[in-house]
DRENLONU-524555 format. One record per residue: x, y, z of N, C-alpha, C, CB in turn. Coordinates in pm, whole numbers, plus 50000, padded with zeros to 5 digits. Each point is the difference from the previous one (the first is absolute). Glycine has a CB too. Example, Ala and Ser with C-alpha at 12.3 -4.5 7.8 and 13.67 -1.06 7.14 Angstrom:
513194943150780499115011950000500905012050000498114988350125;501545022249803500825011950006499235010950073501184993749785;
***
This chain:
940012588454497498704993949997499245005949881499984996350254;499484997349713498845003949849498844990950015501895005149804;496875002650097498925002150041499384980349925499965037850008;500654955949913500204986949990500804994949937498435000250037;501634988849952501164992249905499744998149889500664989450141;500565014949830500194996949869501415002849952497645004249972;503294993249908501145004449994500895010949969499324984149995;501555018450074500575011149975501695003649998497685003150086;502675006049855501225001949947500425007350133499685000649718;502054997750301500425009750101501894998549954497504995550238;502675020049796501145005249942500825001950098499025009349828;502514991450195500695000550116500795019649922500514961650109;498785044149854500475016249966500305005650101498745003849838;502815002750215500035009950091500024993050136498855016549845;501274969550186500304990050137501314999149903497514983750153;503545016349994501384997349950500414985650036500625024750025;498544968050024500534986450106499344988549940500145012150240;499734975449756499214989949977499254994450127501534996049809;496985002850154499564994750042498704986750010501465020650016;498214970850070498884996249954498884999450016501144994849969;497705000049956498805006950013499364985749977500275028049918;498424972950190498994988750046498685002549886500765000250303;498754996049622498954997749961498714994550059501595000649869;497565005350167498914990950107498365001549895501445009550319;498154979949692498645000049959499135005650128500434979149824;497755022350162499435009150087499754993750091499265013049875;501274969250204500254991350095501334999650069498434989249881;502245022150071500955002550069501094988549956498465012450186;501794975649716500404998549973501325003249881498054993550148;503465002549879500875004349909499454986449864502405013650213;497624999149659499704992049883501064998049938498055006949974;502905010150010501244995449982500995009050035499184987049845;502535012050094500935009350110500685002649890500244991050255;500265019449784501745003849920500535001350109499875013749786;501574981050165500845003550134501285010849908499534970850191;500765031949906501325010449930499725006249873501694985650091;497305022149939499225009249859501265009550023496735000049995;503395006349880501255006050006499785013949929501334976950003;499205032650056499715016849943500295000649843500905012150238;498334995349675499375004549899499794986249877501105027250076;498164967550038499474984049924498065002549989502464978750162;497035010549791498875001049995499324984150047500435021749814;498964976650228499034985149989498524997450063502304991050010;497235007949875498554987150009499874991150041499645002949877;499614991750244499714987050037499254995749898500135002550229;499524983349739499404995749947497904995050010503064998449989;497355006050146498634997650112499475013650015500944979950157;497755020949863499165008350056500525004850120498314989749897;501645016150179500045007750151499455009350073501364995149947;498625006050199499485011350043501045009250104497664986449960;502945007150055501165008150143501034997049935499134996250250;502325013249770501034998349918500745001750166499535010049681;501314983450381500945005850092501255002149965498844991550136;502195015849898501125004549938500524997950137499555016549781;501504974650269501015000050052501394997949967498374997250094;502484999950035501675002749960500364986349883500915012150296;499614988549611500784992649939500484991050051500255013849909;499834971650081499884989550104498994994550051501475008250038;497664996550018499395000150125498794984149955500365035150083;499424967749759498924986149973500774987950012498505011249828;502904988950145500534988050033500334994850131500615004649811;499945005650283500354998650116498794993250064501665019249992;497144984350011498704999050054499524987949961499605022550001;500884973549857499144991949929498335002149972501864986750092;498205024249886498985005949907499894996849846500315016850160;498544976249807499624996449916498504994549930502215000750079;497844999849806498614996749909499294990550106501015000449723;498065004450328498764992050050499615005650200501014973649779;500485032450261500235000650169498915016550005503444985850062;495965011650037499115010850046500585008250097498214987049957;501815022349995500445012250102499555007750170500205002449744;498715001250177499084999950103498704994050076501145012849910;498794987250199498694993850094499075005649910500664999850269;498134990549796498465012849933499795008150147498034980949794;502765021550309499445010250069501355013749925498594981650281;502355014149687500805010650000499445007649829502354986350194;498075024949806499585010249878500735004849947498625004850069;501434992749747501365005549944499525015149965501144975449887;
***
């Protein structure tokens, strides 16, 4: 979580596994994804953001997680 959106760089240094990572604007919406980020890689979304989630490798496709699907309720709290 960060204090607002905007864009930012993130490095897979020292994670040995791939994984992927949710991009969410401050509506809790996904803006955008990597899937299978892969150890000692680097990447920029192209979008602003505020919540980054990092789960298992797979998991945005399996789910069908994608650009626009909301994560969370407005009662629940990231």
């Amino acid at each position: 979580m960060f204090d607002n959106e905007q864009v930012r760089s993130f490095h897979m240094f020292f994670v040995f596994f791939p994984i992927d990572i949710l991009f969410l604007d401050s509506k809790k919406r996904i803006v955008a994804v990597k899937e299978h980020f892969l150890p000692f890689t680097f990447f920029t979304p192209k979008v602003a953001f505020r919540y980054a989630v990092e789960v298992d490798a797979g998991l945005a496709e399996k789910r069908g997680l994608r650009i626009g699907t909301k994560l969370f309720s407005s009662q629940q709290t990231l």
